[in-house]
N, C-alpha and C positions, 0 to 999 in steps of 0.2 A: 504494500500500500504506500501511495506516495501521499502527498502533501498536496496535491490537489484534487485527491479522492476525497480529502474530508469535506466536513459540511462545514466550509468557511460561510459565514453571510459576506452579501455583498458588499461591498464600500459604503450604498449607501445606508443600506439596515445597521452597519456599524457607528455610520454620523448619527444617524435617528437615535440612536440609542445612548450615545454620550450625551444627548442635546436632554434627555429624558434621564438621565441624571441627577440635571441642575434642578430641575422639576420634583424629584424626589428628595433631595436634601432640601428644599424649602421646606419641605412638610413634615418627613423623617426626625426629626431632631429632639431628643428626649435631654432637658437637664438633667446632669449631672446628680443636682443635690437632689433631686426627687428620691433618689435611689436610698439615700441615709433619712428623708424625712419619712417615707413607708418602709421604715427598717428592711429593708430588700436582697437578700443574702445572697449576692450575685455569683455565679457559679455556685451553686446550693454549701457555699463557704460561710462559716463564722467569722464574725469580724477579727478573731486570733489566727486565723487562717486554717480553722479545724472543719470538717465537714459536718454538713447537717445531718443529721440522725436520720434514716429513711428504711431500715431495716435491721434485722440484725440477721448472723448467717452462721453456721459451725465448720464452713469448706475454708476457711484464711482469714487468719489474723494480722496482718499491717502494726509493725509498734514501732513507732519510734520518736514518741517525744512518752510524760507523764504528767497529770496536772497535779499541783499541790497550790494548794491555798488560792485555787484560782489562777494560777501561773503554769504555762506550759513551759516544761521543765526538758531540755533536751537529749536525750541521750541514747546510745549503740544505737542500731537499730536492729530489729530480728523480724523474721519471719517463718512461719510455720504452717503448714499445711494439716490440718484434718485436727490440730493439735502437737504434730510433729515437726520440730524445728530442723527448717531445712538444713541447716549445719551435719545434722544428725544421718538424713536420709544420702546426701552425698557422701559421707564418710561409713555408712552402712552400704551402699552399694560399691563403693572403692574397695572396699576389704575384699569384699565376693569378687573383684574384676568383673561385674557387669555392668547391664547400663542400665538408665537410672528412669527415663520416659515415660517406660511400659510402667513402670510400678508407682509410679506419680499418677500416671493417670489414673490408674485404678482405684489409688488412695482419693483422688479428688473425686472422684465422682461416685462410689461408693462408702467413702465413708470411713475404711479401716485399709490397712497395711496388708494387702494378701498373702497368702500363705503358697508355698514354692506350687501347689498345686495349680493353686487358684490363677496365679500369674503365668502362668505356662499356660494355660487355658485362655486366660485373657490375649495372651501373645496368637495363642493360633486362633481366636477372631480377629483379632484386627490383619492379622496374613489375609486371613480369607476376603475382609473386607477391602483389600488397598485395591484391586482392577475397578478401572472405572467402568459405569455402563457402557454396554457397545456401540460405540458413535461418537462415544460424548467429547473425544478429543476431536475428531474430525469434525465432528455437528456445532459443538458449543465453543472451541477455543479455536485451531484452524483457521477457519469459516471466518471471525472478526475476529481479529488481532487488535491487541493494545499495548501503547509504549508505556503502560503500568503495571505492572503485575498485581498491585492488590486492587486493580478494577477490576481485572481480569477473576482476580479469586471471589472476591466479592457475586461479578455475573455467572460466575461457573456454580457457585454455590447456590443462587439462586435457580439456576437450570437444574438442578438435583430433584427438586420438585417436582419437577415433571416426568422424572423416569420412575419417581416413588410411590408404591403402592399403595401406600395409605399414608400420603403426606399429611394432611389434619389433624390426624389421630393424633391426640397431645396426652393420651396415657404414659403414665411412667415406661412400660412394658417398649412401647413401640418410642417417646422421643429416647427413650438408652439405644434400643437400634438405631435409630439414624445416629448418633453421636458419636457411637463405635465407628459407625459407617461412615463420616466427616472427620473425625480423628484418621482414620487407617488413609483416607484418599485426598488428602489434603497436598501432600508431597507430590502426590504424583499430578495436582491441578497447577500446583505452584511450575512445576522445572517442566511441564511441557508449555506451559503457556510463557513462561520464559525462553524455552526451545524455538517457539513460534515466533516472538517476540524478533530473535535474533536474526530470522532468516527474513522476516519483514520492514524490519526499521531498519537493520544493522547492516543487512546485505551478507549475512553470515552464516555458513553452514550450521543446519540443527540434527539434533539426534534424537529418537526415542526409543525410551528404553523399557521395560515392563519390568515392575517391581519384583523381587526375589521375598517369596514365601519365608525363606529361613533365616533372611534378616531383619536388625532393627532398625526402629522409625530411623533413625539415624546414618547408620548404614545404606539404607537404601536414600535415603537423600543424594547422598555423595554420590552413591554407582548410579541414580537417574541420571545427576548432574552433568559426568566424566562422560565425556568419548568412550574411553576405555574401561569405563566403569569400576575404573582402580581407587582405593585410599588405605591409606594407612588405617591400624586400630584406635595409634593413637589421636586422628583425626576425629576419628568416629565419638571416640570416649568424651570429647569434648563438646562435639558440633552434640553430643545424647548431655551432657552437661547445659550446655546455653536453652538447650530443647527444657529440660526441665526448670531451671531458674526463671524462663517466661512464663509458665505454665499456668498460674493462678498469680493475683496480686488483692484480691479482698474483693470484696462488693462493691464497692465505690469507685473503683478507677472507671475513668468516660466512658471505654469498650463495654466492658461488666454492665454496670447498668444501665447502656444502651441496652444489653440484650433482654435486661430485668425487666427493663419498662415496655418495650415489644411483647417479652414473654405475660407481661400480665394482662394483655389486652387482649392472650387467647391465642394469637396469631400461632405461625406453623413455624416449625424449626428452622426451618430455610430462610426466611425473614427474619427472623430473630438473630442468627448468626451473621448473617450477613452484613446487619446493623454494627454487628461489632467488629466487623473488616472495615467497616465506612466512617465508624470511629478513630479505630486502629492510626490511620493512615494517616490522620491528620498529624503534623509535627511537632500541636503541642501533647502528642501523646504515645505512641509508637512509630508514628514516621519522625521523631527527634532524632532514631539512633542511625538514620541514613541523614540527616541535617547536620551530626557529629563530623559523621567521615565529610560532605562537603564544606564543612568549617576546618575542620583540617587542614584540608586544600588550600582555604583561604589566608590559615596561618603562616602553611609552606610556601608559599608565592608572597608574604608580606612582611616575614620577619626574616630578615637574611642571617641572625644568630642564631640558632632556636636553644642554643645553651644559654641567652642572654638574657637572665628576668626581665628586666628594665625594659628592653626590645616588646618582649610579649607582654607586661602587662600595660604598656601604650598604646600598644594595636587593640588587646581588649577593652581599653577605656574606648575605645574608636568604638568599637563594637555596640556598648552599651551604650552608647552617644546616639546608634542609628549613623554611623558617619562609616563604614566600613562590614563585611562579610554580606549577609541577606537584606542589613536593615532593619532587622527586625527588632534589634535591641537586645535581643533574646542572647546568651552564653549557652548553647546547649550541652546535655551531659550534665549542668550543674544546678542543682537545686531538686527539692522533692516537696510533693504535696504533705505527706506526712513524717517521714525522714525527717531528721533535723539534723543530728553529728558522724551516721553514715547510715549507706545502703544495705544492708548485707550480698546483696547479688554483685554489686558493682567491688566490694574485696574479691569475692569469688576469683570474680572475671578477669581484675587488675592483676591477680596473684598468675592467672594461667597467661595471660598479655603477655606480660613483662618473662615469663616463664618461653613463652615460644618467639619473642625479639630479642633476646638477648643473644646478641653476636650474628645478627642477621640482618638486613639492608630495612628492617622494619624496626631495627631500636630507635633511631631518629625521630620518628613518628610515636613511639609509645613514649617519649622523653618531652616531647610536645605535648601529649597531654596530659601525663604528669605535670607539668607546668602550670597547664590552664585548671587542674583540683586544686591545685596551690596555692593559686595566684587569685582565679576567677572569685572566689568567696567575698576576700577583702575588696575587692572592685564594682561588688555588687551590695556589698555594704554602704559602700560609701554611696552608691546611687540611692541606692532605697532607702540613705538615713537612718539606720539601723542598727543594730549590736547584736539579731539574733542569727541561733548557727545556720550553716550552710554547708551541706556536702555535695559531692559528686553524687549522679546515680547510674541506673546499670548500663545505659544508655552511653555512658561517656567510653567506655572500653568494649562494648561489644563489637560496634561497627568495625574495629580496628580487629578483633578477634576474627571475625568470619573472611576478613580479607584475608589473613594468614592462612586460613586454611583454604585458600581461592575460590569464594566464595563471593560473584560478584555483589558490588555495591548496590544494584538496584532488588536484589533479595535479599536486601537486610530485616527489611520491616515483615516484609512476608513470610519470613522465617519465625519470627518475632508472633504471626496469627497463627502458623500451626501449630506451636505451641500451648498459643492463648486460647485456642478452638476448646483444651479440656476442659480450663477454668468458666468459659462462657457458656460450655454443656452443664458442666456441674452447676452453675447458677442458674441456668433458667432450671432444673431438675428440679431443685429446691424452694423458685420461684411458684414451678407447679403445683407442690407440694405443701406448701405453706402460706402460699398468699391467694386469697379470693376476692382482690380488691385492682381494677386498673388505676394505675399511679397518675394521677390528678394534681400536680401542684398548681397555685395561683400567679395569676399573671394581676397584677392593678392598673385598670386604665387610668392613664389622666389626661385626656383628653374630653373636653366639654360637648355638649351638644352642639349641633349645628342644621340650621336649616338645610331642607333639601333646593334647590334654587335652580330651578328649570333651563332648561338648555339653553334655548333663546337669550335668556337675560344672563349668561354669565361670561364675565369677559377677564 
């Protein structure tokens, strides 16, 4: 597809429509202070920056500040799944040398830690489940090609629908079937419609491969990926590491209850998830960890010392100024909604970075962002008139991890939703479960009445 296949508008529907602009910010414009005089807790946030209360769950726990005396009080952060702190489940699957995926997901979405039976059984459903329907690469991915991959996952997932035999059906029984069935075929929607991707935009030879039965989610990522369908174990061991550290993040991240609030209003799996690919994507949320590696970019083309504090932290004053990278002001990789003094995913990740550049043409790059955890904090301090902490999150070392293991830049994020696909099964499961209510929050008009004033007379 080229560049003239798309549905440009014309010149002129493009002037129409700058002109009808001006038109809507005449009328569009909501002050400011309305927002504090109907106490209005934008991004369903506390004015402490803690989130609004809108559920509670027993799939993830999120800690990382404490309140005392009314004071949120900073500190480590942790995370644990089902009740099991991730710490634990990584260092329990390392002992065993195996991988860590298959047993996350089955803790997240059932509830308890399975037993070597149980997960071997769990392993050979999802084998079973990874072939997609018959067609569906030729019919649904093929057929329209996109230079995004998570629109791409996004309409493919949505096309699932249609090959499903009782898509509606929102019993327990049948959405764990499809869940199984979107976990196990998620890898193989992502690296063909990447495959496609390459041979359409890039002009690049593609390959497809059919997933192997007798490996895991991770394993087979890598052999779709490769021509030669070759990787390392200890690629593997990692790329099933990053898979699970995205895997669940609590109730309240954007994606999550995107899919919570879909999922209460009834709607069908396929919508639901999908909602949380269209979440996902966005930068201030899982597309950040593909806006890392392009901020990178923009360090290594701006800072000619990158051993040189001074150097980078004037270029990030640039940054947060909007005078320099996207514009956006934004530092990506640093800061967290609930994080305060660190991430736990983001030690993980830093510890295995720094682990696989060390003495290879990618230490340069992990020393650079080493730099900007360092540096960026106090910089973002000083903008925000502040004192409280600030860490790195997982965001800030992953992107730089999956290039290590050659794994291009534009399936960073996308890697990031097949992971996330457990945690957003496991919530709407619970959502089904537990909630008989669709989520209704208020909106306050303030805008007055106004006559209706007839066509004629209006100028």
């Amino acid at each position: 597809m080229h560049m003239k296949e798309l549905d440009l508008p014309s010149e002129q529907l493009q002037q129409d429509i700058k002109s009808l602009c001006s038109e809507y910010a005449q009328y569009n414009n909501i002050n400011p202070e309305l927002f504090s005089k109907y106490n209005v807790k934008r991004g369903l946030r506390n004015a402490d920056g803690t989130g609004v209360m809108a559920g509670i769950t027993q799939i993830c726990n999120v800690h990382g500040y404490l309140i005392n005396e009314g004071e949120k009080v900073p500190i480590d952060g942790e995370l644990t799944y089902r009740g099991v702190n991730i710490n634990d489940i990584i260092a329990g699957c390392a002992a065993d040398n195996r991988f860590c995926f298959e047993e996350t997901a089955w803790l997240l979405l059932l509830g308890n830690l399975p037993t070597g039976q149980q997960l071997a059984k769990f392993q050979e459903m999802l084998a079973e489940s990874r072939n997609l329907p018959d067609n569906f690469t030729e019919d649904m991915i093929m057929k329209v090609a996109s230079p995004n991959i998570m629109n791409m996952l996004a309409r493919s997932v949505l096309a699932l629908y249609t090959y499903d035999y009782r898509p509606d059906d929102t019993s327990i029984e049948n959405v764990l079937r499809q869940s199984i069935q979107l976990i196990a075929r998620m890898p193989s929607i992502m690296v063909n419609s990447y495959q496609v991707k390459k041979r359409v935009y890039d002009g690049r030879s593609m390959y497809l491969h059919n997933p192997d039965p007798e490996l895991s989610t991770a394993q087979n990522i890598l052999r779709l990926l490769r021509s030669d369908k070759r990787f390392t174990e200890e690629e593997a061991n990692l790329l099933d590491l990053c898979l699970m550290l995205h895997s669940e993040h609590g109730g309240g991240n954007n994606s999550t209850f995107s899919v919570r609030v879909l999922t209460s209003s009834g709607t069908d799996t396929y919508s639901a998830i999908s909602a949380g690919i269209g979440a996902l994507k966005g930068p201030r949320h899982g597309g950040a960890n593909f806006k890392v590696i392009e901020q990178l970019e923009y360090l290594k083309a701006n800072v000619q010392n990158w051993d040189d504090d001074n150097e980078i932290r004037d270029y990030l004053r640039k940054v947060v100024n909007r005078e320099a990278g996207d514009r956006s002001g934004l530092i990506y990789g640093i800061g967290h909604a609930v994080y305060t003094k660190s991430d736990p995913r983001a030690a993980v990740l830093k510890k295995n970075a720094f682990r696989l550049a060390h003495g290879t043409d990618f230490e340069g790059e992990f020393r650079l962002l080493n730099a900007v955890e360092r540096l960026a904090p106090n910089i973002l301090r000083e903008k925000w008139k502040t004192d409280r902490s600030i860490s790195n999150n997982v965001d800030l070392y992953s992107g730089l991890v999956y290039r290590m293991l050659g794994i291009p830049d534009e399936l960073h994020t996308p890697l990031f939703a097949i992971a996330r696909t457990v945690g957003w099964c496991a919530h709407r499961l619970e959502e089904i479960c537990t909630s008989n209510k669709i989520m209704r929050p208020a909106y306050k008009p303030v805008i007055g009445d106004r006559p209706y004033i007839p066509l004629a007379e209006r100028k």
